[in-house]
Structures are given as C-alpha cells and as structure tokens.
RODRENDREN-880400 format. One record per residue (C-alpha): residue number from 1; residue in three letters; x, y, z. Coordinates in Angstrom, 2 decimals, padded with zeros to 5 digits. Layout:
N
@k NUM	r ALA	X X	Y Y	Z Z
...
REM end
This chain:
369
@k 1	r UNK	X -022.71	Y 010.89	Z 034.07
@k 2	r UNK	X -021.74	Y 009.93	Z 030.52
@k 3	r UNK	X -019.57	Y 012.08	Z 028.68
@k 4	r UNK	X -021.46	Y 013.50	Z 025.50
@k 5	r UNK	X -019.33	Y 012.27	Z 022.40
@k 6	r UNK	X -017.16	Y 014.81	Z 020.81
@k 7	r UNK	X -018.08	Y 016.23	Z 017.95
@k 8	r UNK	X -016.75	Y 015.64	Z 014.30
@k 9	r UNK	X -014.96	Y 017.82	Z 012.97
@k 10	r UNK	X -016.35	Y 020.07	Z 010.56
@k 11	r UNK	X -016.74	Y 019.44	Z 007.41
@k 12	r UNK	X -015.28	Y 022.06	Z 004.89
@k 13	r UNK	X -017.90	Y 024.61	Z 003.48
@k 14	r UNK	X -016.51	Y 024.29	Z -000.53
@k 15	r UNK	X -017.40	Y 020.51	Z -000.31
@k 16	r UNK	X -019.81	Y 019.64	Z -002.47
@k 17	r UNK	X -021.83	Y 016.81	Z -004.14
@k 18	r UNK	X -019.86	Y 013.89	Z -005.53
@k 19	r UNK	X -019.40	Y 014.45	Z -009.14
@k 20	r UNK	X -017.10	Y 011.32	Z -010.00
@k 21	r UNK	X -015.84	Y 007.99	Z -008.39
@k 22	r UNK	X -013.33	Y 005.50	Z -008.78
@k 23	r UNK	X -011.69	Y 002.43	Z -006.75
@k 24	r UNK	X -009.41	Y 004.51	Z -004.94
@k 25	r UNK	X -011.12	Y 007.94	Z -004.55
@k 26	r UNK	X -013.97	Y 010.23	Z -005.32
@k 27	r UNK	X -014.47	Y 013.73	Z -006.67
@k 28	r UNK	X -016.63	Y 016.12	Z -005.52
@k 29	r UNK	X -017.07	Y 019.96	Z -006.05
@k 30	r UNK	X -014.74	Y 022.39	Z -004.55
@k 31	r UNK	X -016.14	Y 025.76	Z -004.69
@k 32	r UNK	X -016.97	Y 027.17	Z -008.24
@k 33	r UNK	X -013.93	Y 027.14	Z -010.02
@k 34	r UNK	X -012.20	Y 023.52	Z -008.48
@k 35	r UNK	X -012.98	Y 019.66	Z -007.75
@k 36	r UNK	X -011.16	Y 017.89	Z -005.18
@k 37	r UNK	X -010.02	Y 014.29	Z -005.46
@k 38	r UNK	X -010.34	Y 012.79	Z -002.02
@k 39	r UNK	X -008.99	Y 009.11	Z -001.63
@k 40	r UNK	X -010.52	Y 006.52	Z 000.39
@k 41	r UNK	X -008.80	Y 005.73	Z 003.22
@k 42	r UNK	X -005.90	Y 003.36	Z 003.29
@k 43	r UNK	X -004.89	Y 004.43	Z 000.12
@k 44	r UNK	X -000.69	Y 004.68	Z 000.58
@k 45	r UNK	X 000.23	Y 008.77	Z 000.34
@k 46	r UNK	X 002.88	Y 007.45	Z -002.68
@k 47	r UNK	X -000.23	Y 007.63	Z -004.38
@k 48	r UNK	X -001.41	Y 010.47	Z -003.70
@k 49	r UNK	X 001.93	Y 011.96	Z -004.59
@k 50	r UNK	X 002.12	Y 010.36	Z -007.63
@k 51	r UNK	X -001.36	Y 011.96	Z -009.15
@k 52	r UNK	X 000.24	Y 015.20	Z -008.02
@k 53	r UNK	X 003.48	Y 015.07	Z -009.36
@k 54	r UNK	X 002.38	Y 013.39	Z -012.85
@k 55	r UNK	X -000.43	Y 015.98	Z -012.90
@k 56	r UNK	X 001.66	Y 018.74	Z -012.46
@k 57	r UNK	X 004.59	Y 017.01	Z -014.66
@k 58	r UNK	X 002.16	Y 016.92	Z -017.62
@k 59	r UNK	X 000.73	Y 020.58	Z -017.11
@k 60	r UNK	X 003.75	Y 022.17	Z -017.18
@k 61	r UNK	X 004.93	Y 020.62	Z -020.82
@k 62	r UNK	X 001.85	Y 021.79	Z -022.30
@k 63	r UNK	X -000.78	Y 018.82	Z -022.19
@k 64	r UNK	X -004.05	Y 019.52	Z -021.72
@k 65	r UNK	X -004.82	Y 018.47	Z -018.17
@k 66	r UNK	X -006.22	Y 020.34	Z -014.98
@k 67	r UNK	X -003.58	Y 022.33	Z -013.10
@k 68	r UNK	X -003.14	Y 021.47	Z -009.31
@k 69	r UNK	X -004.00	Y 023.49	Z -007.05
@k 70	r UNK	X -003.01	Y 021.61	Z -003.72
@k 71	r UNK	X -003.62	Y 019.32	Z -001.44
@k 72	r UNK	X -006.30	Y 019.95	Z 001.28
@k 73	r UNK	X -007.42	Y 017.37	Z 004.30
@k 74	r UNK	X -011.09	Y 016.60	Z 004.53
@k 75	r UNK	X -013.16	Y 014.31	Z 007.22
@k 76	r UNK	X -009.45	Y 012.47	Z 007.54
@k 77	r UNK	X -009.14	Y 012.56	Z 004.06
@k 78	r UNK	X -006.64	Y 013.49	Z 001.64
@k 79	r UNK	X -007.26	Y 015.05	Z -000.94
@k 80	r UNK	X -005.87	Y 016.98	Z -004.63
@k 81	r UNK	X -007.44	Y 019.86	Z -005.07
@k 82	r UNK	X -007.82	Y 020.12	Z -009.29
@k 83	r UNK	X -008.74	Y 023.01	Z -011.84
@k 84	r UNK	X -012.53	Y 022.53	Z -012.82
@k 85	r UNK	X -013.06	Y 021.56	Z -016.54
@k 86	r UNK	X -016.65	Y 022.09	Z -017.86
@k 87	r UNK	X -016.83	Y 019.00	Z -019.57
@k 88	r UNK	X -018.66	Y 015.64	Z -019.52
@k 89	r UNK	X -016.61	Y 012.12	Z -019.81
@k 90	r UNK	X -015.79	Y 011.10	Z -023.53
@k 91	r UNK	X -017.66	Y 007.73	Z -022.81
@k 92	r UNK	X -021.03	Y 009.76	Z -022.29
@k 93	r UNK	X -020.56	Y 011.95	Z -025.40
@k 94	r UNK	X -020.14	Y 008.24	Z -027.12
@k 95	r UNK	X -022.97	Y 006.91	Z -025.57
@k 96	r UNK	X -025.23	Y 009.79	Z -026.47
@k 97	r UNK	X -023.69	Y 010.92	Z -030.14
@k 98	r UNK	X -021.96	Y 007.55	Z -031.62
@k 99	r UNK	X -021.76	Y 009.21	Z -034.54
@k 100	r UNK	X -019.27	Y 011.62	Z -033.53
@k 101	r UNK	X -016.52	Y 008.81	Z -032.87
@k 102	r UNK	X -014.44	Y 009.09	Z -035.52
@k 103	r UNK	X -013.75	Y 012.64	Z -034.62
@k 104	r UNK	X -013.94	Y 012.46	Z -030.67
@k 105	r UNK	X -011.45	Y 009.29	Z -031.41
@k 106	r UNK	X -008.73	Y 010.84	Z -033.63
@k 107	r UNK	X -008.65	Y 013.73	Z -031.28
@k 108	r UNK	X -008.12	Y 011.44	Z -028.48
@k 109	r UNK	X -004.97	Y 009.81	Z -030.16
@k 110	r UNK	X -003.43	Y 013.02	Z -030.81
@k 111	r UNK	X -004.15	Y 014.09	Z -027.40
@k 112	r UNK	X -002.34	Y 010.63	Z -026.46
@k 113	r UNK	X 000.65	Y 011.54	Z -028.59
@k 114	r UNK	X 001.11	Y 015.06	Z -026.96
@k 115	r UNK	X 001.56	Y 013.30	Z -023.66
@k 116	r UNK	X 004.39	Y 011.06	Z -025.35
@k 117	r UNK	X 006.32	Y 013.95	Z -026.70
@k 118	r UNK	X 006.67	Y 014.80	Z -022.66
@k 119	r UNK	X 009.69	Y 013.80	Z -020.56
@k 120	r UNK	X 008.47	Y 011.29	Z -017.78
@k 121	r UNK	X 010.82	Y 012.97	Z -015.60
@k 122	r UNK	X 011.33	Y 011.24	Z -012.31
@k 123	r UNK	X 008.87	Y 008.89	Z -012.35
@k 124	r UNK	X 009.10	Y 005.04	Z -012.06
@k 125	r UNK	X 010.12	Y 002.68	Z -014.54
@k 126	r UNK	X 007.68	Y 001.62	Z -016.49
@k 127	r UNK	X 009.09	Y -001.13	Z -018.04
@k 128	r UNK	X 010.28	Y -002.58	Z -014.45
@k 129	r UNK	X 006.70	Y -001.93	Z -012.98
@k 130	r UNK	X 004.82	Y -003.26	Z -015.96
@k 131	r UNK	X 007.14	Y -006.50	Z -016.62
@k 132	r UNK	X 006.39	Y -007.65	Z -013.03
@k 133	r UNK	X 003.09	Y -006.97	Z -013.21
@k 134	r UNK	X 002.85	Y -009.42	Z -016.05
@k 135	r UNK	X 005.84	Y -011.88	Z -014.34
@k 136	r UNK	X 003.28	Y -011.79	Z -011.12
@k 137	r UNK	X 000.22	Y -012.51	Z -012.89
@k 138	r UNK	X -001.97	Y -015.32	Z -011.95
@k 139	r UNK	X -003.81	Y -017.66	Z -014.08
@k 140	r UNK	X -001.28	Y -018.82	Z -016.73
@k 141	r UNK	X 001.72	Y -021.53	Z -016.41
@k 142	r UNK	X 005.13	Y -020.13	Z -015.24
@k 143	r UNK	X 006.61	Y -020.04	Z -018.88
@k 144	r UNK	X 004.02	Y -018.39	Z -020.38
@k 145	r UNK	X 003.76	Y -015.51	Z -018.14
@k 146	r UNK	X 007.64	Y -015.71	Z -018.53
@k 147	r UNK	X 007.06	Y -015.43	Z -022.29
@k 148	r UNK	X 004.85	Y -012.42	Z -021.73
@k 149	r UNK	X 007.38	Y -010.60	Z -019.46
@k 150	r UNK	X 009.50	Y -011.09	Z -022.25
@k 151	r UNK	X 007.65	Y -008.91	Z -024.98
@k 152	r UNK	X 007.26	Y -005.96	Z -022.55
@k 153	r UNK	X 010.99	Y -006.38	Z -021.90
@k 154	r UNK	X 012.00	Y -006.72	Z -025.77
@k 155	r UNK	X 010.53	Y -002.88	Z -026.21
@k 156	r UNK	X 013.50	Y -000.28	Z -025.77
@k 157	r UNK	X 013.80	Y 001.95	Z -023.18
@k 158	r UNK	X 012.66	Y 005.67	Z -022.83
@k 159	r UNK	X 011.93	Y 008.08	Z -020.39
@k 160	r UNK	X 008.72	Y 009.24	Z -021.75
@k 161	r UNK	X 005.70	Y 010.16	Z -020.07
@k 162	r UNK	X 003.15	Y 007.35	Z -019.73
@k 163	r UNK	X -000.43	Y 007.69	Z -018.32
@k 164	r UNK	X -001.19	Y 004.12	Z -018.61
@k 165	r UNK	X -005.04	Y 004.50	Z -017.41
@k 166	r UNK	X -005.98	Y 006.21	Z -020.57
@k 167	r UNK	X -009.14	Y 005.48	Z -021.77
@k 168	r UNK	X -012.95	Y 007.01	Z -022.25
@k 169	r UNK	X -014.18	Y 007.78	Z -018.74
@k 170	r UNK	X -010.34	Y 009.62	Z -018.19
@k 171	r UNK	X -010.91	Y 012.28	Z -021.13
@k 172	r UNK	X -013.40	Y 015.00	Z -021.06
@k 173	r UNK	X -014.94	Y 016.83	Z -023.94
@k 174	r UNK	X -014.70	Y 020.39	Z -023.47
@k 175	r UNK	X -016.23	Y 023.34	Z -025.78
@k 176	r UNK	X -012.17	Y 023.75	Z -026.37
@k 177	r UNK	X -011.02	Y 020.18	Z -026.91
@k 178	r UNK	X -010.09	Y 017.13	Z -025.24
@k 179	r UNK	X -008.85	Y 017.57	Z -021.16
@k 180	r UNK	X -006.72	Y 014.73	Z -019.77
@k 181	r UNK	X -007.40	Y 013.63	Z -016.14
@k 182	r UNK	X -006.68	Y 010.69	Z -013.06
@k 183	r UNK	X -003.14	Y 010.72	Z -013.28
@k 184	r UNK	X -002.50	Y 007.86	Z -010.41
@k 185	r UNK	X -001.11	Y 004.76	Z -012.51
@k 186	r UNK	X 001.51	Y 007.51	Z -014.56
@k 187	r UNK	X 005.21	Y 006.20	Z -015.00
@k 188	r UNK	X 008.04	Y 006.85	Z -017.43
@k 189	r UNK	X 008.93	Y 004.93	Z -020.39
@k 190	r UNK	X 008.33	Y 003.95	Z -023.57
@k 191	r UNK	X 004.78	Y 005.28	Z -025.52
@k 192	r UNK	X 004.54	Y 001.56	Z -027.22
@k 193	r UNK	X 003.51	Y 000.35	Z -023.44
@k 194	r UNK	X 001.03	Y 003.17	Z -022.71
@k 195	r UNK	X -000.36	Y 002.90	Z -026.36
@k 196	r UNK	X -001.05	Y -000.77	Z -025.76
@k 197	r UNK	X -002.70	Y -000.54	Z -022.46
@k 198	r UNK	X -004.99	Y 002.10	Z -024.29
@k 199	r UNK	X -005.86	Y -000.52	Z -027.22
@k 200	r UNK	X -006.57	Y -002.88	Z -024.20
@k 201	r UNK	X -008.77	Y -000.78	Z -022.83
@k 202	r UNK	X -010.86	Y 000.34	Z -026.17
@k 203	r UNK	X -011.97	Y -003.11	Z -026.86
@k 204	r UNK	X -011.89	Y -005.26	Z -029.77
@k 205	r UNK	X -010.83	Y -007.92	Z -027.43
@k 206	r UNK	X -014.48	Y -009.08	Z -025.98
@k 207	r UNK	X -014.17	Y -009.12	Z -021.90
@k 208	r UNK	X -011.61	Y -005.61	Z -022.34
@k 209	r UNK	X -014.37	Y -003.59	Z -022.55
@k 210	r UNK	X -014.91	Y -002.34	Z -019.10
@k 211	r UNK	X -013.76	Y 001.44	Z -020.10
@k 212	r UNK	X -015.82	Y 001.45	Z -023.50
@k 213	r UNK	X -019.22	Y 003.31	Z -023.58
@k 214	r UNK	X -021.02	Y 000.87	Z -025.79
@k 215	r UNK	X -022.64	Y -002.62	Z -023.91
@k 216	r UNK	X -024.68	Y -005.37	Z -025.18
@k 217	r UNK	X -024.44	Y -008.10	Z -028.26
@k 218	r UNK	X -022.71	Y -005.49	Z -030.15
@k 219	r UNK	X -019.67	Y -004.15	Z -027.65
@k 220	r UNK	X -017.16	Y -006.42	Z -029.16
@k 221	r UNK	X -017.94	Y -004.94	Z -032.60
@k 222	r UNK	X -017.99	Y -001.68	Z -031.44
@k 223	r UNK	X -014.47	Y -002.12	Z -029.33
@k 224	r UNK	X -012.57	Y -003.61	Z -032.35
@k 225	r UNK	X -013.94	Y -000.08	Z -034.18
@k 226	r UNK	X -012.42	Y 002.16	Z -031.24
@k 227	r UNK	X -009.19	Y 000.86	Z -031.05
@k 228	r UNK	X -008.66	Y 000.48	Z -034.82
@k 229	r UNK	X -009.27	Y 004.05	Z -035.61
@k 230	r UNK	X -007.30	Y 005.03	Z -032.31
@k 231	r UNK	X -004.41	Y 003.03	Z -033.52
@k 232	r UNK	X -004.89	Y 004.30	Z -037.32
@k 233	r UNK	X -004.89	Y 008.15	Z -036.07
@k 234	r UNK	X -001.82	Y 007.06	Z -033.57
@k 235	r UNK	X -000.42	Y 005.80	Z -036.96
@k 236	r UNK	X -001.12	Y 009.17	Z -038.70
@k 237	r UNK	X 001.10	Y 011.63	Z -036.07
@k 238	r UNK	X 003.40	Y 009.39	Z -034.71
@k 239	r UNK	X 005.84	Y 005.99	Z -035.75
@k 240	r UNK	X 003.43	Y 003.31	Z -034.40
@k 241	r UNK	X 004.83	Y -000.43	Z -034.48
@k 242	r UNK	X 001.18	Y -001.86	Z -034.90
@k 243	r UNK	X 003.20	Y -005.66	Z -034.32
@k 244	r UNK	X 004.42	Y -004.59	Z -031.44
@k 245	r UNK	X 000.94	Y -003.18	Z -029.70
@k 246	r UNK	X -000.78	Y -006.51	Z -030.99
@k 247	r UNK	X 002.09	Y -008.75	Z -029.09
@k 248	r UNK	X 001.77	Y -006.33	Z -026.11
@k 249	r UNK	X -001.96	Y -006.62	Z -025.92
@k 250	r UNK	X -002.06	Y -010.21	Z -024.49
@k 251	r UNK	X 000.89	Y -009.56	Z -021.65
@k 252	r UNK	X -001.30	Y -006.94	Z -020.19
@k 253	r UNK	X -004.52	Y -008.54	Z -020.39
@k 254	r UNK	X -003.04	Y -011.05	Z -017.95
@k 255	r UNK	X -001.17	Y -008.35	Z -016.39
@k 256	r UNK	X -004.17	Y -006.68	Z -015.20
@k 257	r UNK	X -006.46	Y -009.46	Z -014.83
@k 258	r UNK	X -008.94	Y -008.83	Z -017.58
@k 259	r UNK	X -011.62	Y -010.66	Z -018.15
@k 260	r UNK	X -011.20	Y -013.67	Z -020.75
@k 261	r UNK	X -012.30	Y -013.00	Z -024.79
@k 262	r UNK	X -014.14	Y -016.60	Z -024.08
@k 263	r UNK	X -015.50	Y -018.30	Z -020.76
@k 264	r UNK	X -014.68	Y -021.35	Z -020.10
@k 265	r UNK	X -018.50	Y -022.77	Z -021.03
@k 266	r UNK	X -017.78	Y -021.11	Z -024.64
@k 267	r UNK	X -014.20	Y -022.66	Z -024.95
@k 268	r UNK	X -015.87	Y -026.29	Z -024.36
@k 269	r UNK	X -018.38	Y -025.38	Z -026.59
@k 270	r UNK	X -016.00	Y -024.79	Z -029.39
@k 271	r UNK	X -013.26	Y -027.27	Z -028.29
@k 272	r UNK	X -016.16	Y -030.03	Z -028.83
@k 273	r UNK	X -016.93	Y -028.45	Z -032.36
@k 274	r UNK	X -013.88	Y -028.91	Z -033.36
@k 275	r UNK	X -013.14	Y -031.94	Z -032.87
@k 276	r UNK	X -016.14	Y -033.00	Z -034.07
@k 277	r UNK	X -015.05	Y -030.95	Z -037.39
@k 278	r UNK	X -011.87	Y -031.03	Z -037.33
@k 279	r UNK	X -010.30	Y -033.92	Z -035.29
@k 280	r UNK	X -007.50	Y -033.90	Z -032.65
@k 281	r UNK	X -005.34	Y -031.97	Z -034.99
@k 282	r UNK	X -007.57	Y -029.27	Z -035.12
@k 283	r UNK	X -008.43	Y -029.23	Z -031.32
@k 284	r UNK	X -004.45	Y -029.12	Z -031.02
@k 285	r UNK	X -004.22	Y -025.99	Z -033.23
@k 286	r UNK	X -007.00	Y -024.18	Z -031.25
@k 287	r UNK	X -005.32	Y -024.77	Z -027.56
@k 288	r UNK	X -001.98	Y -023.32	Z -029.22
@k 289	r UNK	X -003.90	Y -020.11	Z -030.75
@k 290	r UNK	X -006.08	Y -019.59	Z -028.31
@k 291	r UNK	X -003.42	Y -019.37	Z -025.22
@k 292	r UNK	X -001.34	Y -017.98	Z -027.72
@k 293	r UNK	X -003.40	Y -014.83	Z -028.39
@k 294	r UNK	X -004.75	Y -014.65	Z -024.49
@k 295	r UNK	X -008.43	Y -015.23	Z -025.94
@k 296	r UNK	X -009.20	Y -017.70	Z -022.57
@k 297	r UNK	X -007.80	Y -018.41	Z -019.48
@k 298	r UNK	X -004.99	Y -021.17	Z -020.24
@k 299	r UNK	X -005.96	Y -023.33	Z -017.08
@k 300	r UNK	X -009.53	Y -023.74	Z -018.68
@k 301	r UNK	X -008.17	Y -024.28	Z -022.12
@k 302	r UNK	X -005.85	Y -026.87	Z -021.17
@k 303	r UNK	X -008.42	Y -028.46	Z -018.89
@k 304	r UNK	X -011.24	Y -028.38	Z -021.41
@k 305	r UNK	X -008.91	Y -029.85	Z -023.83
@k 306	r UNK	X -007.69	Y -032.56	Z -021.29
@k 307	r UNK	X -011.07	Y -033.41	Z -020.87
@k 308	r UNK	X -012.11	Y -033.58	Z -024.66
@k 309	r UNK	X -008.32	Y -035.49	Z -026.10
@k 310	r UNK	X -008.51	Y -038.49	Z -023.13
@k 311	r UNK	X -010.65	Y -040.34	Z -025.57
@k 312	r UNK	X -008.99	Y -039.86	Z -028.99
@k 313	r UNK	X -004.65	Y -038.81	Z -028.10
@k 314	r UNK	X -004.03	Y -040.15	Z -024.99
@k 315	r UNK	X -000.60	Y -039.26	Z -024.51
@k 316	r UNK	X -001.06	Y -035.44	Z -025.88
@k 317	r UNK	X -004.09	Y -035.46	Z -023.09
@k 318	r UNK	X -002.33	Y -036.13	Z -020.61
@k 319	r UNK	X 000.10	Y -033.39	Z -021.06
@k 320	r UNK	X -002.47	Y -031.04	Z -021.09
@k 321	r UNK	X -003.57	Y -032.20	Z -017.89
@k 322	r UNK	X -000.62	Y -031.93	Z -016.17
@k 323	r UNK	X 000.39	Y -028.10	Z -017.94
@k 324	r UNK	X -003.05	Y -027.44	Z -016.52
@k 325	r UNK	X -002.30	Y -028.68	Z -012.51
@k 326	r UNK	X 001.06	Y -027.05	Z -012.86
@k 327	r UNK	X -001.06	Y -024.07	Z -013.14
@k 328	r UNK	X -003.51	Y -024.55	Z -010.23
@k 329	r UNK	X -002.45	Y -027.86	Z -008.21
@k 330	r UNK	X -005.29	Y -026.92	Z -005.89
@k 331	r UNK	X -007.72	Y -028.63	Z -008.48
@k 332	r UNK	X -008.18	Y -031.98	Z -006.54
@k 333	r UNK	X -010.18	Y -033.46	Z -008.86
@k 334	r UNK	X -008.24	Y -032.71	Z -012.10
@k 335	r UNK	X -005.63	Y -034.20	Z -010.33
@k 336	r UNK	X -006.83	Y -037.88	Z -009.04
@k 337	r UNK	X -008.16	Y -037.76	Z -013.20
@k 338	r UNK	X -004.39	Y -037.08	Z -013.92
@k 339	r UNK	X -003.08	Y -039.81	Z -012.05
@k 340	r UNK	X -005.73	Y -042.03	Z -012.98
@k 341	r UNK	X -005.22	Y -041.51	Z -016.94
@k 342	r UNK	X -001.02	Y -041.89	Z -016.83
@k 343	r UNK	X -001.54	Y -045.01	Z -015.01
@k 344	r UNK	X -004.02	Y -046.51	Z -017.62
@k 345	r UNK	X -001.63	Y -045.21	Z -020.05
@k 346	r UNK	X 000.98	Y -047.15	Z -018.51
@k 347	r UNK	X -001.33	Y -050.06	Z -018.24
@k 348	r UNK	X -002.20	Y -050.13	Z -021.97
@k 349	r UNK	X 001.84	Y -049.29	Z -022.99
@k 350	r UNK	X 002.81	Y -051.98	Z -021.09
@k 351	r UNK	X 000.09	Y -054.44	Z -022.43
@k 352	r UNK	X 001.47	Y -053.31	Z -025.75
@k 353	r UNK	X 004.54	Y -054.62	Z -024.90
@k 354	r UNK	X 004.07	Y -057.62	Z -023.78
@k 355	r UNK	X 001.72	Y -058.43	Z -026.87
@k 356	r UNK	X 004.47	Y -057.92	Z -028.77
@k 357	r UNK	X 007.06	Y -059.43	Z -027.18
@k 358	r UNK	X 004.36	Y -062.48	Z -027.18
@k 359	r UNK	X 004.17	Y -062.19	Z -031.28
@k 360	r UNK	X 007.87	Y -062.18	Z -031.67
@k 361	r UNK	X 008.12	Y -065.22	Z -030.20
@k 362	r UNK	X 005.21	Y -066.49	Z -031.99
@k 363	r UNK	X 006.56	Y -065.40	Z -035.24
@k 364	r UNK	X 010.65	Y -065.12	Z -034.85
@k 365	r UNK	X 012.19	Y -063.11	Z -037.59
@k 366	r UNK	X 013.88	Y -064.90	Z -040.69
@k 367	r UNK	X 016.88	Y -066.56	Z -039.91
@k 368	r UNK	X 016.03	Y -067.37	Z -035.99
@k 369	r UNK	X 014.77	Y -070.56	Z -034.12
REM end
C-alpha cells in the first residue's frame, strides 16, 4: 500500500492575513498587539540579523521605530516578530490628503535627522558597501562609474546610523507621529549618503519615482516638490551640504539601477532637435550634460549620438561609438558600423592626403622647382 503523505506542519494560530509585502519578505498579523516579518525563502539569515539588530539599535537610542520582539519560525520560515503600530503607510496618507504634504514631509525629515544623531554601532561600512555598489554598477563606461565611486568616497567618514531604504511606503502615520520601519538595507556612516538615497527615492528625477505616492503626467512635478521640501526641512535641523546630495544623487541612481530620467526613444528625439537647432556643438554639449547628470543611460546616449554625428563630425562620431562598445561590446551591430565608419575615415584622410600631396606638386612653394 502507499504510504499516506505526512502532514505539514501546523501552521501557528497568531498568523494572520498578510498586511504588507516586499521583495524579500511579507508581513502579516501576529496576534493583536504584533506583526511578524517572515522572509521568503533563500533569503541569507545575515539579513535577517541585520533588520534585527538595526531595529533594535535604533529603538534603544530613542527613534521612533517598532521594538522587537523576537524571532519565531513559521511554515520553514523565518521570521521578526515586530511591535504593532496603528498606522497606515505615509504614501497612502499622500495619495488620499496631498494637501497635507508639507506637514507629513517636514515631519519626515526630522524623523530622518533623529536617526542620524544615532551611533551606527557595529554595523557595516557604509561608505565601503555603497562605493562598490556604484564601482559594480552596470550600464556606464569603466571611468565613469569610477568617477561616481569617487564622490561617495570624497564624503568623510562617520559612524552614524543609516537606514538607507527610507522613503514613503517605510514611514507610517500614527495618531502620535511618524513610526520608522524595514530596517534590512541599515549600515553605519555618514547621514550625507542616507540623505541622498532618500532624495533619490522622493523623485524629482523622472524614472526615481518608484517609492513616491503620486503617478501619471504629473509624478515628475510632484517628485521634484517632495524632495525639495524634504531637503529644505533637512536644511532647517541639521548642516545639509545641498552640493553634495545633488553630486551623490547620480552615483546611486546607477548604483541601484534606477530607471533612466529619459528612454532612449526620448534621447533620439531630442538629440535630433538639437542638432537640427543647435548643430554638432550643441548635440556635443547635451551628450556631456546629460551623462553628466545620469538623466539617460550613457550606452544609449553615446549610441544615439554616434548615430546622429556620422553625418556632420566624423571623427567626434566615431569616438562616441567606440566609448559606447567599450560599454557593451556585445552590440554586434554597433560594432561592424564602428569598424565600417574608422575605415571610411581612413579612406577619406588618406584621399586627403594624397590630394594634397598631388597640389604641392602642382603648385611648389616659392623658391622651389
């Protein structure tokens, strides 16, 4: 006879209905009084131990996060067992009273700033974590990620507590205030980095607005509006180097793989319209800006602009080109159109040549023959 399969184990009676998610867990109802965060599975246990060591970290120098209560095992699960806060998700208290933003907003930088006044402890480096995040980055040339690496490096040192996932959908509105939570991506160092990811993660930058509450034509507006009154209350309780945020900005967005301020469709779009307007000198300042600033992927730009120079500055084309293959050699046909233009270029030099070499003899300077 078949053996009848054994059965599951049980299932915990405080489990209840799922009440958040994320990429590496979700949270359900624990009881009356808890939630529990239970990760998927293959998530690494550092992590797990790192959202209950930051947690607690932060709890015990006075921010205003849920207190741990353990860690509890669940359908071969692990899970965080957190205090309950009756609260909603800043993002939906946006998304149903906009109105209330500037408020909600300067609350949340101050509520940012009280986790900077904490000591990170001994949590990882942010700095070392952060700069090879950036240095490992795909979809830019080797210097320019190396420039990038550069600007998170350039910030001094600290050991102060960093959250570094700190946006909207991690706050809740409370009847008492602001409530911190998801402390998974937490390291130690200095508040300039954490403040930066944060103005990533607001918006103003069209394509970094995955965290904001407001979609549609006018998310972009709405972003820039965010994270300039976040950075203006920042401004108001703490030193803020607003230079130094804009510069950092641009390393993470590669960093973390954001999406681009302009596809590649709208970055032909306005490389042709300015050249049309503004000729190869103006197509030359937009490539610079634009990869300068992050606003586009830099293997479209430089393709796009390949494409659009061939015809009017060879030589500058070509470069292009090849800054853009260096980035992805993989792109067969950009690079048989490569090869192809720096041999007609070499054709047409050397035709140059030998028209003048043919004039000279024509027409000898003064004095010869």
């Amino acid at each position: 006879m078949t053996e009848p399969p054994s059965p599951s184990p049980p299932v915990d009676r405080r489990l209840g209905p799922i009440v958040g998610s994320g990429r590496t867990a979700t949270v359900h109802s624990w009881g009356e009084s808890e939630v529990v965060k239970l990760f998927r599975p293959g998530v690494p246990p550092d992590l797990v131990e790192l959202e209950m060591t930051a947690a607690s970290l932060a709890r015990s120098q006075g921010v205003r996060t849920p207190a741990v209560a353990g860690t509890v095992h669940v359908a071969e699960r692990t899970g965080v067992v957190f205090q309950r806060i009756a609260g909603e998700p800043l993002a939906a208290v946006l998304t149903r009273a906009p109105w209330r933003y500037r408020g909600l907003v300067t609350a949340l930088a101050k509520l940012h700033a009280s986790i900077h006044r904490c000591s990170g402890g001994a949590l990882p480096s942010a700095h070392a974590r952060l700069g090879m995040e950036v240095q490992s980055a795909g979809g830019v040339s080797h210097a320019r990620r190396s420039e990038l690496a550069e600007r998170v490096h350039r910030i001094a040192p600290d050991d102060r507590l960093c959250h570094l996932d700190f946006h909207l959908s991690n706050v809740l509105v409370a009847d008492d205030g602001l409530w911190v939570i998801d402390w998974g991506k937490a390291l130690s160092g200095a508040p300039l980095l954490d403040i930066a990811v944060t103005a990533l993660r607001l918006g103003g930058r069209r394509g970094s607005m995955e965290s904001s509450p407001l979609v549609g034509p006018f998310a972009w507006l709405a972003g820039t509006v965010l994270r300039r009154t976040y950075l203006h209350a920042l401004a108001t309780v703490t030193e803020l180097d607003r230079g130094a945020v804009d510069a950092l900005v641009p390393a993470f967005e590669v960093a973390f793989d954001r999406r681009w301020q302009y596809s590649p469709t709208e970055v032909q779009r306005l490389a042709q319209r300015i050249l049309a307007r503004d000729g190869a000198d103006g197509l030359e300042r937009f490539v610079a800006t634009t990869i300068d600033e992050g606003a586009a992927s830099e293997y479209h730009v430089l393709k796009i602009a390949y494409t659009a120079m061939r015809r009017v500055r060879g030589v500058r084309a070509l470069e292009y080109g090849q800054r853009a293959l260096e980035i992805n050699p993989e792109d067969a046909r950009l690079a048989y159109s490569v090869a192809r233009h720096r041999m007609q270029l070499r054709r047409k030099r050397a035709r140059r040549l030998r028209a003048e070499a043919a004039r000279q003899e024509t027409n000898p300077p003064a004095g010869e023959g």
